[in-house]
N, C-alpha and C positions, 0 to 999 in steps of 0.2 A: 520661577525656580524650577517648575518642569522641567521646561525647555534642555535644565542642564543636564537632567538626566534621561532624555528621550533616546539617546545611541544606547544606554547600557538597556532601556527599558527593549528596546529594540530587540539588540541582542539576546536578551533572556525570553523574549517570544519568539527567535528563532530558535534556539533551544531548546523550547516546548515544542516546537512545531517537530524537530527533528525526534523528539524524543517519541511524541506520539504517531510520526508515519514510521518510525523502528517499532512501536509497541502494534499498532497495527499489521505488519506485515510478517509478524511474528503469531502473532492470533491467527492471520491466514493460513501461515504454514501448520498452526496445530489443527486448527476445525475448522477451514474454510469460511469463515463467515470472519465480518468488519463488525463490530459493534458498535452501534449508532452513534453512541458518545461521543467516538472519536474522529468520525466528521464533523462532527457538530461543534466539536471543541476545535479542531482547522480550521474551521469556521470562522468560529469568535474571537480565536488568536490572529487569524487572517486579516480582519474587520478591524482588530486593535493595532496592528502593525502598520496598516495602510490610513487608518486614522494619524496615524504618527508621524507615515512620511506625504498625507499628503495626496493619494493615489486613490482614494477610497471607490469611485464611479468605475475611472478604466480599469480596476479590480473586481469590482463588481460585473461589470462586462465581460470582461474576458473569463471571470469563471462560468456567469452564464451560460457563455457562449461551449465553453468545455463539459459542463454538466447536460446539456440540450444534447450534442452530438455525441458523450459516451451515454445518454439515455437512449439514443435511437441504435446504438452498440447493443444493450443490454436488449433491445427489444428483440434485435437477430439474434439474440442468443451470444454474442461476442462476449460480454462483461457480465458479472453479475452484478445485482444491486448495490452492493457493497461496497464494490471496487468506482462504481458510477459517482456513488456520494461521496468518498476520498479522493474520487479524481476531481470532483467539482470543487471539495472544500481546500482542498491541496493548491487548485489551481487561484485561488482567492487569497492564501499562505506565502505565495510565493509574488515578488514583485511582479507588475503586469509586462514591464519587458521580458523575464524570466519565464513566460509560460511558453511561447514557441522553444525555446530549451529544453525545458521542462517537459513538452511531450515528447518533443523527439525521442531524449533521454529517456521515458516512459514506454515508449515503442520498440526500440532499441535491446534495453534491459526484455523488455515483455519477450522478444523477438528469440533471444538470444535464452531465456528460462524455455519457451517450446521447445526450441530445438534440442537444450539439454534433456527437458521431460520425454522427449520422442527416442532421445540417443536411450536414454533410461531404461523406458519401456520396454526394449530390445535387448538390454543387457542382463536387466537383472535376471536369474533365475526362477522358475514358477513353482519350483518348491519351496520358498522359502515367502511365498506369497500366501498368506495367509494371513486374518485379519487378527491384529493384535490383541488382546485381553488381557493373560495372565500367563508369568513366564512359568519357567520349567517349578517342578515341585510347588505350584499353584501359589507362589510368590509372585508379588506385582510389579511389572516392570517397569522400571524406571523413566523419568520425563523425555529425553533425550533418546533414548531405548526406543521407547513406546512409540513416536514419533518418527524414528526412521523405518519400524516395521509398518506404521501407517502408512507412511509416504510411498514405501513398497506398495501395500495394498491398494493404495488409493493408483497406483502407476498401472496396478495391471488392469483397475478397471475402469483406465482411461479417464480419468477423474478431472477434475475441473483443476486448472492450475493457479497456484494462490498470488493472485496479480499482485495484490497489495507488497511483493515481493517490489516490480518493479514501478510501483505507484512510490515505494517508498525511496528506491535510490535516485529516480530521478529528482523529487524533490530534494533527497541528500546532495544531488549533483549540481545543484544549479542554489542552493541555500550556500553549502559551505564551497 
């Protein structure tokens, strides 16, 4: 009786998956940091998905093999931790034909946000860099507010760029 519902079961774990590399790389863009969970939960959903179709070893392999070589990234300094365990559980997430896409698509995107962050850097004005807290008449500002005057701030002091940004379209790129 499974069996009959293993495609929609499917489905609905790529729909976790997409929803948690979008919740991910939306956490990047506010405070730089992945929270643990949500590799972990890639992970699991990874694990369940390829139980499903069948793929579980050469998934397991091939994310291995991605988590090893963005861990020796992270050691030069290239990736953070963060973005290392989302790339590994991402890469377990997504079918094992799917990962050479999958990075590309991840290098690509990553490629293509430097070069935005660099154009950035340069454009913005340095008056208005300054690190956000509390807006005019000591009223709080707003999520989206707050967030773009970060993103200034953190632009002018060269700040780490929130990969999880294109850890998550890739996987979006090669899921749907």
């Amino acid at each position: 009786m499974l069996h009959h519902w293993t495609p929609a079961i499917g489905q609905f774990l790529v729909g976790l998956v997409g929803a948690i590399l979008c919740l991910a790389a939306l956490h990047d863009v506010l405070a730089r940091t992945v929270p643990n969970w949500m590799p972990s939960t890639l992970f699991v959903l990874g694990i369940a998905e390829r139980i499903l179709d069948g793929r579980i070893v050469t998934s397991l392999l091939a994310g291995s093999l991605v988590f090893i070589v963005s861990g020796l990234c992270w050691k030069r300094g290239w990736l953070g931790g963060g973005d290392v365990k989302l790339l590994g559980a991402a890469a377990v997430a997504v079918p094992p034909v799917a990962v050479p896409p999958f990075i590309a698509a991840v290098a690509l995107v990553g490629g293509v946000l430097s070069l935005a962050y660099l154009a950035l850097s340069r454009i913005i004005p340095r008056s208005v860099l300054r690190r956000p807290t509390i807006g005019p008449m000591g009223r709080s500002v707003g999520l989206l507010s707050r967030a773009a005057r970060m993103e200034r701030w953190r632009l002018s002091r060269g700040g780490p760029l929130p990969y999880a940004i294109a850890i998550a379209s890739g996987g979006l790129f090669v899921l749907l």
